[in-house]
N, CA, C and O atoms as a CHARMM CRD file, in Angstrom:
* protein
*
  376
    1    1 UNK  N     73.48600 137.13300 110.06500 PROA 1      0.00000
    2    1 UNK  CA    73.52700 137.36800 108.64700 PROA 1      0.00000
    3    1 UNK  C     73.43800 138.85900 108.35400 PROA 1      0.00000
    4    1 UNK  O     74.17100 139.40900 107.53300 PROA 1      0.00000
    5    2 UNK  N     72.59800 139.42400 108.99600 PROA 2      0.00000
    6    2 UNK  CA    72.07000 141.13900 109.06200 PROA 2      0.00000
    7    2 UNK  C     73.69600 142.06000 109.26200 PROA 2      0.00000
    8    2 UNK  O     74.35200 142.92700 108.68400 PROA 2      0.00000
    9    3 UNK  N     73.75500 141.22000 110.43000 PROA 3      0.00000
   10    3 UNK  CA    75.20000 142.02000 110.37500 PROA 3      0.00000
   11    3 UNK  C     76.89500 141.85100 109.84100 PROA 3      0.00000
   12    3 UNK  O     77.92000 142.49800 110.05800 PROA 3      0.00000
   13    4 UNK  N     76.55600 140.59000 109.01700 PROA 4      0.00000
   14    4 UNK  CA    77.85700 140.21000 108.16000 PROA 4      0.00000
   15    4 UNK  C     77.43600 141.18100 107.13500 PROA 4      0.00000
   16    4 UNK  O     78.39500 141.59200 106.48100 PROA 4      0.00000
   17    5 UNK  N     76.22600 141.70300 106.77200 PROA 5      0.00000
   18    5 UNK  CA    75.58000 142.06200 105.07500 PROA 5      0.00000
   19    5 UNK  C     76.18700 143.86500 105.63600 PROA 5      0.00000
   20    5 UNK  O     76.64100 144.61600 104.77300 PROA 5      0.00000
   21    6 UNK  N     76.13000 144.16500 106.59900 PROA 6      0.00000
   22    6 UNK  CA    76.01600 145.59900 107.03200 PROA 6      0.00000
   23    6 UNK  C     77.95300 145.81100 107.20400 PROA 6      0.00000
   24    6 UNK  O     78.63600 146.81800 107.01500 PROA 6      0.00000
   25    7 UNK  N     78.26400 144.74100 107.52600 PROA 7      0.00000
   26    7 UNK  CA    79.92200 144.79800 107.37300 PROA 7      0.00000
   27    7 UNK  C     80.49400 145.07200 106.23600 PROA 7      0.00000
   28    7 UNK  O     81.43600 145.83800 106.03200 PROA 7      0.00000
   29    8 UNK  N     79.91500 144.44200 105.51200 PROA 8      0.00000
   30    8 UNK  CA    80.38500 144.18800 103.91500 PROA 8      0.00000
   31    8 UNK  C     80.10800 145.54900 103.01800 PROA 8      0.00000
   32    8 UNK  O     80.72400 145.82700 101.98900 PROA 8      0.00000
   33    9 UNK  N     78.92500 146.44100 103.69200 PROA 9      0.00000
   34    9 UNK  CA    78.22800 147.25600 103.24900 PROA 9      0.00000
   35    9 UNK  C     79.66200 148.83000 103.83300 PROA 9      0.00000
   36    9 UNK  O     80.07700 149.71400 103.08400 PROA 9      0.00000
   37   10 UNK  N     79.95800 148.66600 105.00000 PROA 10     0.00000
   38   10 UNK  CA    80.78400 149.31200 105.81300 PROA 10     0.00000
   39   10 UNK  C     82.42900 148.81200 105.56800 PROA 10     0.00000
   40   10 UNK  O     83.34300 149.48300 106.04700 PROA 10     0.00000
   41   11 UNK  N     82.65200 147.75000 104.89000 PROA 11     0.00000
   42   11 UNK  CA    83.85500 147.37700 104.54900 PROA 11     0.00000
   43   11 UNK  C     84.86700 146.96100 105.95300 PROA 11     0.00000
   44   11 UNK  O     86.09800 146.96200 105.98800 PROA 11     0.00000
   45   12 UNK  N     84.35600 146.77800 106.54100 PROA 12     0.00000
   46   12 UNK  CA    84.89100 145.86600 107.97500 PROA 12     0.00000
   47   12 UNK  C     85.24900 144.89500 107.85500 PROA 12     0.00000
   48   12 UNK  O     84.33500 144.09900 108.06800 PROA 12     0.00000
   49   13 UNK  N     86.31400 144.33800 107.56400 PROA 13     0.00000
   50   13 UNK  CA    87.10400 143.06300 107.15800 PROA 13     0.00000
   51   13 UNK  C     87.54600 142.57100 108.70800 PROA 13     0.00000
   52   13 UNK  O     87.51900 141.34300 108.79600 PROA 13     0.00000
   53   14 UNK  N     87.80700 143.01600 109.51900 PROA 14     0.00000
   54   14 UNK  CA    88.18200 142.50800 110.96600 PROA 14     0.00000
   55   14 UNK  C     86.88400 141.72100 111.57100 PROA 14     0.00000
   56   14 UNK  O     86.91900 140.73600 112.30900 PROA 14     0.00000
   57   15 UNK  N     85.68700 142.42700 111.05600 PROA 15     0.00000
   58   15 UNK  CA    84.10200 141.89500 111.82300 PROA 15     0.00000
   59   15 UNK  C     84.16100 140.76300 111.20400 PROA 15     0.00000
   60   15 UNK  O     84.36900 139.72100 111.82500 PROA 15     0.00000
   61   16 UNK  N     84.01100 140.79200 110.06600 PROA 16     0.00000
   62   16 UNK  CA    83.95800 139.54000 108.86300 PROA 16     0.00000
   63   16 UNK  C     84.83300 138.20300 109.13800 PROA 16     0.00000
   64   16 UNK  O     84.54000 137.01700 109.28500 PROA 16     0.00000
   65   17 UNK  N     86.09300 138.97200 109.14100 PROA 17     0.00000
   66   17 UNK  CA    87.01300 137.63300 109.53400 PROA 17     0.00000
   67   17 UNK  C     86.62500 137.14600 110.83500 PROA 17     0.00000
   68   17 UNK  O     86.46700 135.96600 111.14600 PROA 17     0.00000
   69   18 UNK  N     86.45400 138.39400 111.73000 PROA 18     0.00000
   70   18 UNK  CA    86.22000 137.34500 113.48700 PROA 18     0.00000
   71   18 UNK  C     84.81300 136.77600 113.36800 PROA 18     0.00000
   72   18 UNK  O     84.66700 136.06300 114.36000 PROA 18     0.00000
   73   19 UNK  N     83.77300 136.75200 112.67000 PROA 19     0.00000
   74   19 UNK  CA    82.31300 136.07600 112.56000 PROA 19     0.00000
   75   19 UNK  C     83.27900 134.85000 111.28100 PROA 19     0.00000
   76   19 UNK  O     82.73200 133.78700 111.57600 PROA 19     0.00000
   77   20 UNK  N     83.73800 134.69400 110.77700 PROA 20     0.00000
   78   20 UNK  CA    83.87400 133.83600 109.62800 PROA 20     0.00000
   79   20 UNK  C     84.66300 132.14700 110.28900 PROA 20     0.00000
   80   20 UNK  O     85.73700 132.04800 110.88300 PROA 20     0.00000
   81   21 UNK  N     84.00400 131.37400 110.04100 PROA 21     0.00000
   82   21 UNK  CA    84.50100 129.97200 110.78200 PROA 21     0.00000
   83   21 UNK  C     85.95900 129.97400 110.42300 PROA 21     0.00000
   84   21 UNK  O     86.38500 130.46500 109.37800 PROA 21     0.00000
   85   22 UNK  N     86.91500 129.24000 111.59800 PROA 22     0.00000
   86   22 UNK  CA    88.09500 129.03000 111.12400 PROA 22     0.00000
   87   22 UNK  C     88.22700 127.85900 110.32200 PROA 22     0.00000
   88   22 UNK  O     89.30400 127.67200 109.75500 PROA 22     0.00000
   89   23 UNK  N     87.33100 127.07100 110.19300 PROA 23     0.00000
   90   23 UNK  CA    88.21100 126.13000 109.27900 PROA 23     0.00000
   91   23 UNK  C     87.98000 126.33700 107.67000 PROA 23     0.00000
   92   23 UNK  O     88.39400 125.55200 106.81700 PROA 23     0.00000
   93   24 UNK  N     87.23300 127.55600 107.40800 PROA 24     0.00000
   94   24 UNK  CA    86.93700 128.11400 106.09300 PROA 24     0.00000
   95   24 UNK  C     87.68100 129.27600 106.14900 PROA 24     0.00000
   96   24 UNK  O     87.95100 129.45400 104.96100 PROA 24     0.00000
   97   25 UNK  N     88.21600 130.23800 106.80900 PROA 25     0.00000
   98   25 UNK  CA    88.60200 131.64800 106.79900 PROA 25     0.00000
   99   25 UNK  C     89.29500 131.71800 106.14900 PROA 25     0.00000
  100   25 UNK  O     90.13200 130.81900 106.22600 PROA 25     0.00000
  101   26 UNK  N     89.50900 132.75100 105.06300 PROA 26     0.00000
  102   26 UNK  CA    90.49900 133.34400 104.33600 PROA 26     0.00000
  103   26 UNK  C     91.32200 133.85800 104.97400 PROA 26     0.00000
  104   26 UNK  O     90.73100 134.56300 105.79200 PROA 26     0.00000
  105   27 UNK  N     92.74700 133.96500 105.15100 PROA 27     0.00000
  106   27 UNK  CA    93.70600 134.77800 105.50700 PROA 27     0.00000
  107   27 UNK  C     93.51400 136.41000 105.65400 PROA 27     0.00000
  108   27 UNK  O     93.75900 137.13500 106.61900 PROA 27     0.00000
  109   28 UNK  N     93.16100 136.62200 104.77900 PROA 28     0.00000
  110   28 UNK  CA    93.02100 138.20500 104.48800 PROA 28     0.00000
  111   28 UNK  C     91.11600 138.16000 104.19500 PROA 28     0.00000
  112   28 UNK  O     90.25000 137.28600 104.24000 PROA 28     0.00000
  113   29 UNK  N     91.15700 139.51000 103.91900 PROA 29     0.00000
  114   29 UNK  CA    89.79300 139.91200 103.13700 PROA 29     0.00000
  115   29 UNK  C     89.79700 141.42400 102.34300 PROA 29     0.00000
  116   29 UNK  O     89.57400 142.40500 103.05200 PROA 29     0.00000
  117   30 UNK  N     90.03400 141.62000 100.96200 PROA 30     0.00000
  118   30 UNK  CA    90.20000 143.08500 100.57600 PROA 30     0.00000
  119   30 UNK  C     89.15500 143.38000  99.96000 PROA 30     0.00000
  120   30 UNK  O     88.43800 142.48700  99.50900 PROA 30     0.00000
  121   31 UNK  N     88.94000 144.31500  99.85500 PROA 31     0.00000
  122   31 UNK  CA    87.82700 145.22300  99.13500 PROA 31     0.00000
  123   31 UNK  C     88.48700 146.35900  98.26500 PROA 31     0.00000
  124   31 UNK  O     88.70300 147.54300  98.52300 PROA 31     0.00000
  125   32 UNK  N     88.79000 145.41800  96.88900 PROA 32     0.00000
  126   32 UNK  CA    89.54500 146.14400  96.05300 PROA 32     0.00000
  127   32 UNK  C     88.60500 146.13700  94.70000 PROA 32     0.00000
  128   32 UNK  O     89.28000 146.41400  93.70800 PROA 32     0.00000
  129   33 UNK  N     87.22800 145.89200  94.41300 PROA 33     0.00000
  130   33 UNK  CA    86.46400 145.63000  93.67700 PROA 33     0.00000
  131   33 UNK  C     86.78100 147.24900  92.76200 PROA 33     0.00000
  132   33 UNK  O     86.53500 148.27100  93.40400 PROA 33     0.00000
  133   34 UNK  N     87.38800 147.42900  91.09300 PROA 34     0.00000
  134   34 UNK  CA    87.07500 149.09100  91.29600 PROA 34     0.00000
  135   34 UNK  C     86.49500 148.85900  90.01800 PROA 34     0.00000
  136   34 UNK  O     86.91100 148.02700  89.21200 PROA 34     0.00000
  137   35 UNK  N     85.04400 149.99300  89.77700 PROA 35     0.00000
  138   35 UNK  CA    84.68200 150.42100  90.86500 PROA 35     0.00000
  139   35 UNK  C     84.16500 149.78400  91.53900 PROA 35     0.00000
  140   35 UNK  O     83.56900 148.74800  91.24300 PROA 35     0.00000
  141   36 UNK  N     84.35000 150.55200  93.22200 PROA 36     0.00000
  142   36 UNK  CA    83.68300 149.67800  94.22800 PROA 36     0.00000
  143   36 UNK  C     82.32900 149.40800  94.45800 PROA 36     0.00000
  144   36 UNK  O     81.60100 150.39200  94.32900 PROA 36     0.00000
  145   37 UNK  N     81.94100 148.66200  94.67300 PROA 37     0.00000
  146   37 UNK  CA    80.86900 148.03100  95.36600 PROA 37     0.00000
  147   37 UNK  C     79.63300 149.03400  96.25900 PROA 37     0.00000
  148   37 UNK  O     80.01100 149.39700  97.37300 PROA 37     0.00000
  149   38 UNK  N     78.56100 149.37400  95.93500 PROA 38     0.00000
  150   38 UNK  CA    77.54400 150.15800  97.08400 PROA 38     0.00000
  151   38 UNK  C     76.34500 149.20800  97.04700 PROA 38     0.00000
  152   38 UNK  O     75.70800 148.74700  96.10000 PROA 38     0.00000
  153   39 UNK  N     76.20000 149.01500  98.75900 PROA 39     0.00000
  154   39 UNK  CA    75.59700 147.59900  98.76800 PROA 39     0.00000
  155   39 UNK  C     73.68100 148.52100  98.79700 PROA 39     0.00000
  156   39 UNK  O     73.32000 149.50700  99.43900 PROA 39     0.00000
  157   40 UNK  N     73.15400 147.92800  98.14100 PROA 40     0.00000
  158   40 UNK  CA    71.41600 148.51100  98.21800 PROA 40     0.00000
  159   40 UNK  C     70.47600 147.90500  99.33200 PROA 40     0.00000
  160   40 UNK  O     69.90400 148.70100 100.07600 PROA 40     0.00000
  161   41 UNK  N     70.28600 146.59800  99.49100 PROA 41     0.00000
  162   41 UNK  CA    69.85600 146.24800 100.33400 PROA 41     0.00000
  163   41 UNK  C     69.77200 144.73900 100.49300 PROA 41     0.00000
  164   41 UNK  O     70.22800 144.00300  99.61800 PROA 41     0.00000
  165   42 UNK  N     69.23100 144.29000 101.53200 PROA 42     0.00000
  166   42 UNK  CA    69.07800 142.90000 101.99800 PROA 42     0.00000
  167   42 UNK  C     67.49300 142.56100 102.13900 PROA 42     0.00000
  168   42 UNK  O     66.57400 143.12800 102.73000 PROA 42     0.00000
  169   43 UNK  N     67.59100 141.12200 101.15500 PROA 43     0.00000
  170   43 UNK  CA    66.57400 140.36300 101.78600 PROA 43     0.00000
  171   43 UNK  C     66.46700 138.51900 101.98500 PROA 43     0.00000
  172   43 UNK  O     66.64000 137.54000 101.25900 PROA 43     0.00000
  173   44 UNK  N     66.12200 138.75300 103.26100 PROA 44     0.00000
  174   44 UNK  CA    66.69300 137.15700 103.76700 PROA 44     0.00000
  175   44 UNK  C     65.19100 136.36100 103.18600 PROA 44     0.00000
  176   44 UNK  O     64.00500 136.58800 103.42500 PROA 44     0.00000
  177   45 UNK  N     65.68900 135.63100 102.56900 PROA 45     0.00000
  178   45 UNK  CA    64.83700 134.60800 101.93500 PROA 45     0.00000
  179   45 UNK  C     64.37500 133.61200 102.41300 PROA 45     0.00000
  180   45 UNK  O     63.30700 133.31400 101.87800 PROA 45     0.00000
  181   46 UNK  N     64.76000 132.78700 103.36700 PROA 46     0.00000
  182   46 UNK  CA    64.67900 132.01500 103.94500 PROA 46     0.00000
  183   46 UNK  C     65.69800 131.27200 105.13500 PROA 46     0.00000
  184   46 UNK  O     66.75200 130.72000 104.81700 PROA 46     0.00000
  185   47 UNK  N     65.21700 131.35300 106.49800 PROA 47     0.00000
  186   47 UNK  CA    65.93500 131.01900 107.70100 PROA 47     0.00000
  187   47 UNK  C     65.63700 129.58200 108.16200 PROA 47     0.00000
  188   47 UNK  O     64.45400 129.35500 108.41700 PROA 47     0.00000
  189   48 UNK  N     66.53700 128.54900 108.31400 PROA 48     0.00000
  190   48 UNK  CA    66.37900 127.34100 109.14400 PROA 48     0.00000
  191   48 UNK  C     67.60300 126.70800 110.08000 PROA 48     0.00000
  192   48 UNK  O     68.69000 126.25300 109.72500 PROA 48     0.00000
  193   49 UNK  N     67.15100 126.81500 111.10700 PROA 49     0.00000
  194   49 UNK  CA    68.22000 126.47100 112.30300 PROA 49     0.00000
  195   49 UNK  C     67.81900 125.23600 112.29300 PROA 49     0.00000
  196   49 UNK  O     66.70900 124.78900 112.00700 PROA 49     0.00000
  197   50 UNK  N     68.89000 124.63500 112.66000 PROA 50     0.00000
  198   50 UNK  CA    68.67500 123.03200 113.30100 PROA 50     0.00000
  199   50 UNK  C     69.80700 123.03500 114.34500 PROA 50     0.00000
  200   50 UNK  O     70.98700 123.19600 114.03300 PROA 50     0.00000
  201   51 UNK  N     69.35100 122.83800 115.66000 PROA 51     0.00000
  202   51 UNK  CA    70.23800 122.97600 117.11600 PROA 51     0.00000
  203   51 UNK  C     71.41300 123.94200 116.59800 PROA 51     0.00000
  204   51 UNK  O     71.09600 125.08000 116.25300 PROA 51     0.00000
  205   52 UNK  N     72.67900 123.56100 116.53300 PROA 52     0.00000
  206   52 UNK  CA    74.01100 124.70700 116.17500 PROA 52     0.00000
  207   52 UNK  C     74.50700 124.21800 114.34500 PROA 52     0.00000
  208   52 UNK  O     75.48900 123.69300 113.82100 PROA 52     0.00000
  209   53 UNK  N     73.51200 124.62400 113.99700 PROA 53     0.00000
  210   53 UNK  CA    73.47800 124.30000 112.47300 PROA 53     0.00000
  211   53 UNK  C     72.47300 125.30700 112.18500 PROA 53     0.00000
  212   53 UNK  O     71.39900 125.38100 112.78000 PROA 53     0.00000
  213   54 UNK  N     72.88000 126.13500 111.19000 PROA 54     0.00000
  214   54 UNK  CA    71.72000 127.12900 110.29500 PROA 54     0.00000
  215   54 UNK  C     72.19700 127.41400 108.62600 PROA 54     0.00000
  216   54 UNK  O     73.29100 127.37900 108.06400 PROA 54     0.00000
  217   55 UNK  N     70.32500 127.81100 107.99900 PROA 55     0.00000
  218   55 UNK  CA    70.78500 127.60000 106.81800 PROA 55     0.00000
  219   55 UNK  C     70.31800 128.91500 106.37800 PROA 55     0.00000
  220   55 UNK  O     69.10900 128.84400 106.59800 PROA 55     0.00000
  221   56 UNK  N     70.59300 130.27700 105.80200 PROA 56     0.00000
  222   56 UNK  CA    70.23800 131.18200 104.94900 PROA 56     0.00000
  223   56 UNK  C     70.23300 131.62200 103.87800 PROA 56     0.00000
  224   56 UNK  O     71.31300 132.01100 103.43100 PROA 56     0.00000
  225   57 UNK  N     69.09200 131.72800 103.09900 PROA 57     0.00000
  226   57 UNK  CA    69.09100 132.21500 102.41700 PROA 57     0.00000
  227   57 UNK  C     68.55000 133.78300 101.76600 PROA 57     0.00000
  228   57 UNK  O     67.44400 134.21500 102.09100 PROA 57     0.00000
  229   58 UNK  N     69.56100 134.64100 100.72200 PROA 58     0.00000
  230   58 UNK  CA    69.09600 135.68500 100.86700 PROA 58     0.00000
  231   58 UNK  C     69.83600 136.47600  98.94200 PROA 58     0.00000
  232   58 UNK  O     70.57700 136.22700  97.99100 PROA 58     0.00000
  233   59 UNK  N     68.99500 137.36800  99.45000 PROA 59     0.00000
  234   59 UNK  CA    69.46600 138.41000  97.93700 PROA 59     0.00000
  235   59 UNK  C     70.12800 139.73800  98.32000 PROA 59     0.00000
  236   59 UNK  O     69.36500 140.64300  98.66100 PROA 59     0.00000
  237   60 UNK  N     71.19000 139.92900  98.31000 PROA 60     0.00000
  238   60 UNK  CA    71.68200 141.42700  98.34600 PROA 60     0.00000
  239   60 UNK  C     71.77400 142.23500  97.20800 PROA 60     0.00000
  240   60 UNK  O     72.20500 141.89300  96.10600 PROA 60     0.00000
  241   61 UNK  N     71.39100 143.20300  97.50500 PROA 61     0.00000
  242   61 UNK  CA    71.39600 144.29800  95.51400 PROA 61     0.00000
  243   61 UNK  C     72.47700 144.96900  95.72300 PROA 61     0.00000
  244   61 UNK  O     72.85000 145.43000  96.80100 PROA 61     0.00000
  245   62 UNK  N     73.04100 145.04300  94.62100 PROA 62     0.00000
  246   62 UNK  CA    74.18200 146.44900  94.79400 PROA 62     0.00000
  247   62 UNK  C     74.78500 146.91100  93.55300 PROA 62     0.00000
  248   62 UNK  O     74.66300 146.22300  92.53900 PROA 62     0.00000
  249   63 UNK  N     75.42000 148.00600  93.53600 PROA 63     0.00000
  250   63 UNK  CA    75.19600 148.95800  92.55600 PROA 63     0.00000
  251   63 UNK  C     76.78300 148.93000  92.00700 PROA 63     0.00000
  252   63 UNK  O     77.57500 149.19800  92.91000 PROA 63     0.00000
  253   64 UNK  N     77.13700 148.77500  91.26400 PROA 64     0.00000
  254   64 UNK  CA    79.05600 148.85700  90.62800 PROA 64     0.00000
  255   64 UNK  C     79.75500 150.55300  90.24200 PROA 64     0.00000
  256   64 UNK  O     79.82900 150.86400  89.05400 PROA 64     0.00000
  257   65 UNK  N     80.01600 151.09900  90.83100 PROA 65     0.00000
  258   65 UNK  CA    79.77800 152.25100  90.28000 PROA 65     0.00000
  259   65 UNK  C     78.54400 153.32600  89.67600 PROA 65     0.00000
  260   65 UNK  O     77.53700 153.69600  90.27900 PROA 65     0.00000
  261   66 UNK  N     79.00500 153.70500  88.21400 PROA 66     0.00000
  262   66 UNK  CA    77.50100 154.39800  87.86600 PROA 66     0.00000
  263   66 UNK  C     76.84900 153.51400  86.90500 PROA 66     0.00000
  264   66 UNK  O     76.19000 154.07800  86.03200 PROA 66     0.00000
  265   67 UNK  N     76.92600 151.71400  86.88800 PROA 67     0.00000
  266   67 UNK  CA    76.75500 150.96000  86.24600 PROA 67     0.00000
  267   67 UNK  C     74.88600 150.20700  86.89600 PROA 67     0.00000
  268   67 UNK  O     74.40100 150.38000  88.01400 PROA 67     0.00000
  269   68 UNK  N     74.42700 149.62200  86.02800 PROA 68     0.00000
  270   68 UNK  CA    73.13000 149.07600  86.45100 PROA 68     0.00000
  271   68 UNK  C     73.11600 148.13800  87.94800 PROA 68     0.00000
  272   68 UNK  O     74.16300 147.60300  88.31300 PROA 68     0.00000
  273   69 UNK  N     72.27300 148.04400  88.48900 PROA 69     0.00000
  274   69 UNK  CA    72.18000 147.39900  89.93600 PROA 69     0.00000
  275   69 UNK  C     72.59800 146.02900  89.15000 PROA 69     0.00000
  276   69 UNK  O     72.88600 145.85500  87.96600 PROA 69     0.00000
  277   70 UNK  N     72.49500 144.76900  90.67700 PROA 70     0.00000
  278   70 UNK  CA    72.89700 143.52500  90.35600 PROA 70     0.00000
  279   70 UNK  C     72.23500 142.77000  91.49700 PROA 70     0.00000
  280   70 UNK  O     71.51800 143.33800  92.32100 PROA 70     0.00000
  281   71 UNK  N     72.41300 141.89600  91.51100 PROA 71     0.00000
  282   71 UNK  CA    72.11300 141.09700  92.78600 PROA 71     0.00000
  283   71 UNK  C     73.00200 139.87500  93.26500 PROA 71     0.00000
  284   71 UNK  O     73.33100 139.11500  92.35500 PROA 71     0.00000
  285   72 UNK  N     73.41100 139.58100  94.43900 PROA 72     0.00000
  286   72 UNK  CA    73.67100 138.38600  94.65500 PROA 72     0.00000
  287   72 UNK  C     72.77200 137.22900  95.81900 PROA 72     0.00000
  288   72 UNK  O     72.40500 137.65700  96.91300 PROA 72     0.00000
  289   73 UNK  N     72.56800 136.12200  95.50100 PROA 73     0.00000
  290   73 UNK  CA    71.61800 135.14400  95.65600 PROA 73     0.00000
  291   73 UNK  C     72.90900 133.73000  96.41800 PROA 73     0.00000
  292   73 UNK  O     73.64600 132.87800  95.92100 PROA 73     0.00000
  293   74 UNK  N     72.68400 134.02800  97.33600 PROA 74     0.00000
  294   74 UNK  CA    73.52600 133.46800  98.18700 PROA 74     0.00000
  295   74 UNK  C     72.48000 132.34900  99.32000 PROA 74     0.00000
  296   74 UNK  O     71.68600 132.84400 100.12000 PROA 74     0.00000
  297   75 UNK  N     72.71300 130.55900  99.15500 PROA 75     0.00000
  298   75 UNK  CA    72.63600 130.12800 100.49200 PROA 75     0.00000
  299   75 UNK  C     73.93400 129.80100 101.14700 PROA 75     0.00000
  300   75 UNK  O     75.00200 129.33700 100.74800 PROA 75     0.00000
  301   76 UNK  N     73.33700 130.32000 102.61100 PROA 76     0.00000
  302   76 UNK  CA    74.65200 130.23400 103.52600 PROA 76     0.00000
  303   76 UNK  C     74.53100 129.16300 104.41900 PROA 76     0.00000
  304   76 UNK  O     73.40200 128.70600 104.59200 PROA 76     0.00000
  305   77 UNK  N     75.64200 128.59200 105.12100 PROA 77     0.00000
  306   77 UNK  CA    75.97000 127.72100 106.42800 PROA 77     0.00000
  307   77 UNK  C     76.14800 128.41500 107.11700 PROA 77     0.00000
  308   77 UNK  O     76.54700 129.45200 106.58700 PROA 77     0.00000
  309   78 UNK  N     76.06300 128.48200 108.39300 PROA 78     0.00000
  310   78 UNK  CA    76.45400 129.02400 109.92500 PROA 78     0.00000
  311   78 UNK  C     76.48300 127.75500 110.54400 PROA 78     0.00000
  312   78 UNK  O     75.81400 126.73300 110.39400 PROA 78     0.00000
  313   79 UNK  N     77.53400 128.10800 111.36200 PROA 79     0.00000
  314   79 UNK  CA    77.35800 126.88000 112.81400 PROA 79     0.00000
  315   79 UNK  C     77.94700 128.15800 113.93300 PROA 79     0.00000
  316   79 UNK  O     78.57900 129.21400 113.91900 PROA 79     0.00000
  317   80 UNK  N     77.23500 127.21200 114.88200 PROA 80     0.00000
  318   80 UNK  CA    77.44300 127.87200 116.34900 PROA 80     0.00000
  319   80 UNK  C     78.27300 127.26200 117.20100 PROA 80     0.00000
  320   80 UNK  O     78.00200 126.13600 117.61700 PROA 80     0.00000
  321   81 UNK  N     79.42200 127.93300 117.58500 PROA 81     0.00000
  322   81 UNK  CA    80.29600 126.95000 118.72500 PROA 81     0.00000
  323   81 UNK  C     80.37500 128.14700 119.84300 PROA 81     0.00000
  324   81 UNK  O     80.46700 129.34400 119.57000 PROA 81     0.00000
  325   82 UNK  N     80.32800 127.66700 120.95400 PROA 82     0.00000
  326   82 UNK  CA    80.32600 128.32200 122.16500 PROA 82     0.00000
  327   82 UNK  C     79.70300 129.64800 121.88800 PROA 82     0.00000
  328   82 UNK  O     80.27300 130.72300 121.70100 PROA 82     0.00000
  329   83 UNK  N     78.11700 129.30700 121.89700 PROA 83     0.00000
  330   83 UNK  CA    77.15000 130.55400 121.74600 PROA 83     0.00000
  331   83 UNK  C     77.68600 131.55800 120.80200 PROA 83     0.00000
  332   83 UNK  O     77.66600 132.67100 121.32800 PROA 83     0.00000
  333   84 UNK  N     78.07300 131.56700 119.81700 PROA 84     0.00000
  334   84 UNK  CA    78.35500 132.40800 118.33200 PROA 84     0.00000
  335   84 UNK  C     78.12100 131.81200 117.38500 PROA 84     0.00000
  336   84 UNK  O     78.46100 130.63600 117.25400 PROA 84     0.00000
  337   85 UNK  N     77.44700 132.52100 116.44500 PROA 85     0.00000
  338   85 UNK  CA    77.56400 132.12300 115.53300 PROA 85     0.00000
  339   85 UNK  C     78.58400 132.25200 114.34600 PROA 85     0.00000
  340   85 UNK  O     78.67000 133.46800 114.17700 PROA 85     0.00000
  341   86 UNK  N     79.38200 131.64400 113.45600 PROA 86     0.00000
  342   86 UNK  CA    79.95500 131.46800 112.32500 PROA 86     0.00000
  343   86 UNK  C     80.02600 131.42800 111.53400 PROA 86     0.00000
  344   86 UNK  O     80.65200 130.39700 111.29000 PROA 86     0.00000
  345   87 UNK  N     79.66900 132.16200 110.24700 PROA 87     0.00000
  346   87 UNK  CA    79.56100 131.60500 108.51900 PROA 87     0.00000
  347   87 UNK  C     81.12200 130.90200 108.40600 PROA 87     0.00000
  348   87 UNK  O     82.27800 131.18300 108.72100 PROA 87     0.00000
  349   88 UNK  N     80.11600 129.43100 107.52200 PROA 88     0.00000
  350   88 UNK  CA    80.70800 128.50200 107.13900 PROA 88     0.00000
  351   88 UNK  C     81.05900 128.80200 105.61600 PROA 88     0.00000
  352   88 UNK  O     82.03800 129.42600 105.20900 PROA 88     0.00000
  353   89 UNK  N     80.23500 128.32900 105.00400 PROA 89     0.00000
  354   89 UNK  CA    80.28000 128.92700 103.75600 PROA 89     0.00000
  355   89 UNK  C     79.03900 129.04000 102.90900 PROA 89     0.00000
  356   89 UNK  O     77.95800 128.93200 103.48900 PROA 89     0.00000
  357   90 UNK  N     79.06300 129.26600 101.46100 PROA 90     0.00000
  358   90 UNK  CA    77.67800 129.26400 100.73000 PROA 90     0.00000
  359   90 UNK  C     78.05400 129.19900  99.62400 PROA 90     0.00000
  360   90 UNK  O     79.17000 129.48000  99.19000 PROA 90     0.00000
  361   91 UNK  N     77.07500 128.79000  99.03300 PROA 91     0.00000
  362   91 UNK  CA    76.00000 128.24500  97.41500 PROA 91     0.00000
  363   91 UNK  C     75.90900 129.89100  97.06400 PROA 91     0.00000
  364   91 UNK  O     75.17300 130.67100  97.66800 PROA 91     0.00000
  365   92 UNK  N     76.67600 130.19700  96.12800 PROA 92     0.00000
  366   92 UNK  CA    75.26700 131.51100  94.78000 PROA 92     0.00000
  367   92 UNK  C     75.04400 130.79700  94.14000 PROA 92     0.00000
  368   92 UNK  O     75.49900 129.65800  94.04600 PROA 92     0.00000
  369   93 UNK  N     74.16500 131.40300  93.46200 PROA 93     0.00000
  370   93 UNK  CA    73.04900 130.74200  92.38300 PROA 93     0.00000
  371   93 UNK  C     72.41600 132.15700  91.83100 PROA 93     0.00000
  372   93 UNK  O     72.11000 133.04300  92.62900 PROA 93     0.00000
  373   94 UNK  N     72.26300 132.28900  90.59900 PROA 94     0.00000
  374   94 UNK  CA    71.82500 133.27100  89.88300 PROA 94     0.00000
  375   94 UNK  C     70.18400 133.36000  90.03300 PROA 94     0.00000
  376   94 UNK  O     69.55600 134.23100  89.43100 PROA 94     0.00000
């Protein structure tokens, strides 16, 4: 999760897509947000694995330009196939 949030933060769409499950993956991934996106920080809210099943939850802050901070409130899926893990997909919620 630490390092999908630090991708996103770095704009690495290749990391993203190769961690992102195939049977959810988007084709592409752009980072055309304008203004763009400056990510503030991460906090994981809550972690639960079950064997190759995991569930996270977390808040990222980030800033829109020279506009007020924000947050997003994201639970996520991961599954693990052949020792990797995958984001599946996720729940926001305000």
């Amino acid at each position: 999760m630490r390092s999908r949030y630090s991708a996103y933060a770095l704009q690495l769409a290749d990391y993203l897509l190769a961690t992102w499950h195939p049977s959810t993956r988007p084709a592409t991934l752009a980072f055309d947000e304008q203004p763009p996106l400056r990510w503030l920080g991460l906090d994981v809210k809550r972690h639960v694995a079950d064997g190759d099943r995991a569930v996270v939850e977390f808040v990222a802050r980030y800033r829109q330009g020279g506009g007020s901070a924000g947050r997003l409130r994201e639970t996520s899926r991961f599954l693990r196939e052949d020792g990797r893990w995958y984001y599946v997909d996720g729940d926001v919620s305000n």
